[in-house]
Legacy VTK file of the C-alpha trace (Angstrom):
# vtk DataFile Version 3.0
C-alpha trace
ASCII
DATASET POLYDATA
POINTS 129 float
22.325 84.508 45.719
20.993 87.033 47.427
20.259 86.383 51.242
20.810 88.350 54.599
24.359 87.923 55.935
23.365 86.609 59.670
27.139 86.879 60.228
29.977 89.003 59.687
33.306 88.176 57.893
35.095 87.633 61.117
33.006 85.562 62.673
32.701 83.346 59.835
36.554 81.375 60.326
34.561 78.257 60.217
31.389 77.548 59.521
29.347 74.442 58.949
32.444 72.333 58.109
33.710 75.301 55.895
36.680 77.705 56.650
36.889 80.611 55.616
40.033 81.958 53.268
38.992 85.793 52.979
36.596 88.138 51.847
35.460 91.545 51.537
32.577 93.619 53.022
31.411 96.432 50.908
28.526 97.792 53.535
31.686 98.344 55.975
34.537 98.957 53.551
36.482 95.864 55.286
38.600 92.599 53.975
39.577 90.246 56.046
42.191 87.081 55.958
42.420 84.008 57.626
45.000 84.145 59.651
45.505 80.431 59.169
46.805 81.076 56.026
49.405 83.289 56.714
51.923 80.802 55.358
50.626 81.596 51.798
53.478 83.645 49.391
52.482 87.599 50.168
51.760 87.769 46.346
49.053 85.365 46.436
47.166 87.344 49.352
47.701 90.405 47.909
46.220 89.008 44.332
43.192 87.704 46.965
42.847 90.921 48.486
42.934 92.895 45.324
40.185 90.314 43.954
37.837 90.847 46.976
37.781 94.298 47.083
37.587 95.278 43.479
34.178 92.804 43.212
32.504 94.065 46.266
33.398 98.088 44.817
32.282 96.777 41.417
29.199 94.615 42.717
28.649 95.435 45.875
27.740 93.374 48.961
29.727 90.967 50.788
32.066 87.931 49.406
33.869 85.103 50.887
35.924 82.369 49.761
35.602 79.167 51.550
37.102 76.068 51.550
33.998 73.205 51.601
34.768 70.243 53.660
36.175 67.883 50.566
38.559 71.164 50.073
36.835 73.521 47.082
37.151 77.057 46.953
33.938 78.471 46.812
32.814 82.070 46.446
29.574 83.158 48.900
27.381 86.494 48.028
25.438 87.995 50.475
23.614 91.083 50.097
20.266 92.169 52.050
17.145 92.326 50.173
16.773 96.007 50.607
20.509 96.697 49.241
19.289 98.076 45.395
22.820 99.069 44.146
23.678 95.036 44.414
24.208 93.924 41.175
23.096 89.826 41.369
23.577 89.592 36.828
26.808 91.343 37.547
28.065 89.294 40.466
27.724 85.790 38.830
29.294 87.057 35.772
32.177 88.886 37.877
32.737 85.245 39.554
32.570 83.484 36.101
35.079 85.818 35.212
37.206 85.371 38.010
37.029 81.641 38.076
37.968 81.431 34.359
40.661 84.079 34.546
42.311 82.975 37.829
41.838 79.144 37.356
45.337 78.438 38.200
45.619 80.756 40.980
42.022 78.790 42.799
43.172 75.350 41.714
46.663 76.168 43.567
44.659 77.125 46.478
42.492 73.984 46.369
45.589 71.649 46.345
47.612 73.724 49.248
44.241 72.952 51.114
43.543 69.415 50.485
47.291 68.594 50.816
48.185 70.894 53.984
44.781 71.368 56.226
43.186 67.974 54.967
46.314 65.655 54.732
45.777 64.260 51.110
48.193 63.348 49.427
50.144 64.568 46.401
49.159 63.668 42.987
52.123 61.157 42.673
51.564 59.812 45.702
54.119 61.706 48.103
52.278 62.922 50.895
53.928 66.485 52.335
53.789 67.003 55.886
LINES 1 130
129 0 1 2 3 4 5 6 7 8 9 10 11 12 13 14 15 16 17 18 19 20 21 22 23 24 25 26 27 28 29 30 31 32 33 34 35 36 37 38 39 40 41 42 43 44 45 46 47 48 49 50 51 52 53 54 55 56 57 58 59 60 61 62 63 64 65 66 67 68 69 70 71 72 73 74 75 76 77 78 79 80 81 82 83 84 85 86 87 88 89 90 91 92 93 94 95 96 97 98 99 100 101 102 103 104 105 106 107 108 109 110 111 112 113 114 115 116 117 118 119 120 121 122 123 124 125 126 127 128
């Protein structure tokens, strides 16, 4: 996944039918939130921030998690080519780990999504507004 980063985290809010929830920037020591989601529970974006940051001091390079347009959460890795401390074995086995270890936490995220920012409606059919 490895691939210059033509953009920074900031400018990245939406992309390409994407949106941006947060990431972290280990080449400038920066994490940044969507301010869109400010509605989230302060213990989710603290568990988001703490996530972020401890992969890009563990890995290295930049992450974001974005939202797709059908509403999946979806972790992005960008590191330059020349960046040799990047660990590419290490960062798909961080976000294995992360996705099986924080399931609940991304699949919570994925419905708040889909239900508030796309309109869907709830599994048994109320739709919240």
């Amino acid at each position: 996944m490895r691939g210059r980063a033509e953009r920074t985290v900031t400018d990245m809010e939406q992309a390409e039918d994407k949106v941006v929830l947060c990431g972290a920037n280990s080449y400038e020591q920066k994490y940044y939130f969507n301010e869109q989601f400010k509605s989230l529970p302060e213990s989710i974006r603290q568990e988001l921030q703490i996530m972020c940051v401890l992969y890009t001091e563990d890995i290295g390079g930049v992450l974001v998690l974005e939202f797709n347009e059908d509403g999946t959460l979806e972790f992005k890795v960008t590191a330059p080519e020349e960046d040799y401390l990047f660990d590419e074995i290490g960062s798909v086995l961080k976000i294995k780990q992360y996705q099986r270890e924080k399931r609940e936490l991304l699949q919570s995220l994925e419905m708040y999504y889909r239900v508030f920012y796309l309109g869907e409606e709830l599994e048994d059919g109320e739709k919240d507004s």
